[in-house]
Structure formats: C-alpha cells, structure tokens
C-alpha angles and dihedrals in degrees: 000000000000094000122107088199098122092212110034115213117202136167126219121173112304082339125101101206104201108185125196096238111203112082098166096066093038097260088294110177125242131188086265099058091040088061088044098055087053095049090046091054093042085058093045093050095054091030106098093191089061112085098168138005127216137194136201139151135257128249120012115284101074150322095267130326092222130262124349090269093185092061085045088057092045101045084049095067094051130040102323094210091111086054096054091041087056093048096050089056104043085051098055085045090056094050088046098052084052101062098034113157094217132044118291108189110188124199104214099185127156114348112359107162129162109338100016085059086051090055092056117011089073092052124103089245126040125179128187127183131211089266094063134116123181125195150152094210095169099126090070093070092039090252128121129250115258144142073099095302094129089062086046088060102035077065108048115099122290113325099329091115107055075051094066093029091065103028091047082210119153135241139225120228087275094052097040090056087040087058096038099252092121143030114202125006118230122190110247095236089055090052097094092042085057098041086055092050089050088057099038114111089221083069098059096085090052124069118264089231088054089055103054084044086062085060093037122115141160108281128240093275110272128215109235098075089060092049098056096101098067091032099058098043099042105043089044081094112108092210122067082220102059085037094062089046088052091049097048088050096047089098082215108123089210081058098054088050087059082048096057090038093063100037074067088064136096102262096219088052098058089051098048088041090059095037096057093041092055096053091038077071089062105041112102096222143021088245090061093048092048088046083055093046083053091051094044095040094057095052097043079048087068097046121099089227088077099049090049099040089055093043086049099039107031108015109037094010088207089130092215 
C-alpha cells in the first residue's frame, strides 16, 4: 500500500474498509491509531450511508503484532503518563468496538497478538485464515493480558483459556473458533474476493454475516480439542504453584513442555494472570473487565519485570 496514512480509510460501497497501515512494524498501534479508529467508528456510526465497517492490516505478515511495546518501554522508564493515556484509549476503543451498532467485520489474518486481538476479537464478525495465529502473549514479557483479553479467555471451554493466558502461546483458525477468537474461517486466497463482495453494491441488500458465510470453510484441525482432557484438569488449579505440579505429574509430555514454558515467566505475571482471569469469569460485562486490566496494567507497568521482560524479549533478545 503507497500510502504513509497510519490508518487507511476507504469506502466501498455501503462499507467503510479501515486498514492498519505500518507494515513494517506489523500493524503495531500506536496512540494515534488508536485515536483514528475512534474517530472512523464514530463516523460510521452517524454516517447513514455506512451499513458495516472492516478492518484488515497492511502488508502481508498479519493484521497487527499489539501495541507499540518499544514506546511502552520506553515510556516505562520515564514518566509513564503516555503510557496510561494509550491505554485509556485503546480500552475505550475496544469496548466500543464491542458494542458497535452496525456490522464490524475483522480480517484476523496472519499474527494478530494483544492489541491487535482487542481491535477485532471484540467485533461481530471475526475471520481467521489458515495463516493466523492469535495470542495474548503478555506473560512473556512479564506483563498481563489485557485490551479484554482476560475476559476472552475467562470464556473459552474448560480450562483452554488459562492455558493460553499463562503460556502467552498462539493459536491456528481451529483453535481460534474452538476458544471463541474467532467466529468463520476464510481461506487467505478468497479474502479479496470477500473484501470486494462486502463492498459491492449487489451485496447491500444481503446481510454482512451471509456474505462471509458465502467465503466461510472448515479450517486446516487444530490441537487444542484433543488436548482438553490434561488442560482442563491441570490448570483447574487456582494457584500457579499447584498448576505447574499438576502439570509435572501429568505424565503428558505436552504437559511437562507448558511446564517448562511457564517456569520461563515472570513469576509475579502468571499469579496476577490467573488471578485476574479468574475474577474476569466472574465480572458482569466487558467495561468492568477492562476497568480491572487498567487497574492491573498500571500496576504491573510499575513493576521492574516489565522493563526487563521487554529488554530481554524485544530489545536484546537475549532472553536472560
């Protein structure tokens, strides 16, 4: 795309096409997208010649990668109030997106992680490929999952969820579906054809869900169904500590590899994760999860973990 516009606004038809525009650095948001999403719904919304909004990424490696985690570093060893501010935003974006009057169709193709999962797991319909992976991966930086992912999780089958909450580990399109990311699966070579339907005029008089239908097939299997049986019973635990034993006495050796994975985490990460998973279950409404994620960002924000999970993990990449 040869436009420098970091959220790309195009109308097709009755459809307003907002793509994530920097590809260079995986779609990842910045305050300023985050404001012109805002601004793009909010003229949707008013706008009576709009019937459905959706969004997809730029370039060809995913929708968008999350938040611009650098800045966030950054903004962690100074003051921390940009940080905040972002955060505030992107959360009402989320909640907004959520609750959305008209049709939001999101195109979660390739790597969407974090924020990108808060732009378009909230959306009435969500569409994966067979290139997607779908993560909070936020424990790895010994940070907490947020943008409502936590009440994502707290909602997928049995025990599948914590899974992903404290590993940070991705999913394919079937597992995405099985754990409620994601709603149909289109193959990735059909997606211009479907972004073209959605903007024909021919397709006004149909319903935006009927025509990605139209695209919609059975994904490439997934893992995690198989899986369900040692998931659920080992991560039913409501301690980290007594997780991880379940996990080494399994006697899976899938179950011993999550072990590993999370003796790699920040320790303080994976208690407050399934602490605020647990309690996202209980929570009446996405606004009050993503009250509780504010509340928990901003103390994890504080804590050194972050600053040297994202050194170790995005910056040096030395991983100690």
């Amino acid at each position: 795309m040869n436009d420098d516009r970091p959220v790309v606004l195009e109308t097709r038809g009755t459809c307003l096409h907002l793509t994530l525009n920097r590809p260079r650095a995986l779609n990842a948001l910045s305050h300023t997208m985050v404001r012109l999403l805002d601004e793009a719904l909010t003229r949707a919304e008013q706008d009576e010649s709009i019937g459905s909004v959706l969004l997809s990424g730029a370039g060809d490696r995913g929708l968008c990668a999350g938040g611009d985690i650098r800045a966030l570093h950054d903004d962690a060893r100074a003051s921390g109030r940009a940080s905040l501010e972002f955060w505030r935003d992107e959360y009402r974006l989320n909640a907004r997106i959520a609750r959305f009057p008209k049709p939001y169709v999101a195109l979660m193709d390739g790597i969407v992680m974090g924020g990108g999962v808060g732009v378009s797991a909230h959306s009435g319909i969500r569409v994966v490929t067979e290139r997607s992976r779908v993560a909070m991966p936020e424990t790895a930086i010994g940070f907490v999952p947020d943008v409502g992912g936590t009440r994502l999780l707290a909602s997928a089958p049995g025990e599948l969820g914590t899974h992903l909450a404290l590993t940070g580990r991705s999913v394919g399109a079937a597992d995405a579906v099985l754990c409620g990311l994601a709603d149909h699966h289109v193959p990735a070579r059909l997606l211009p054809a479907l972004i073209e339907a959605l903007g024909e005029p021919a397709g006004q008089d149909a319903s935006v869900a009927g025509i990605v239908q139209r695209f919609a097939t059975e994904p490439p299997a997934g893992e995690l169904a198989a899986q369900r049986d040692w998931i659920d019973s080992c991560y039913a635990a409501d301690s980290v500590e007594e997780i991880l034993r379940q996990l080494r006495e399994s006697g899976v050796p899938a179950a011993h590899a999550a072990a590993d994975e999370l003796l790699t985490k920040s320790p303080l990460a994976l208690k407050v994760t399934l602490a605020a998973v647990r309690r996202a279950a209980r929570l009446d409404s996405l606004e009050a999860v993503l009250d509780q994620e504010f509340r928990v960002s901003s103390r994890a924000f504080e804590h050194p973990d972050f600053v040297e999970g994202v050194r170790a993990r995005i910056i040096d990449k030395d991983n100690e």
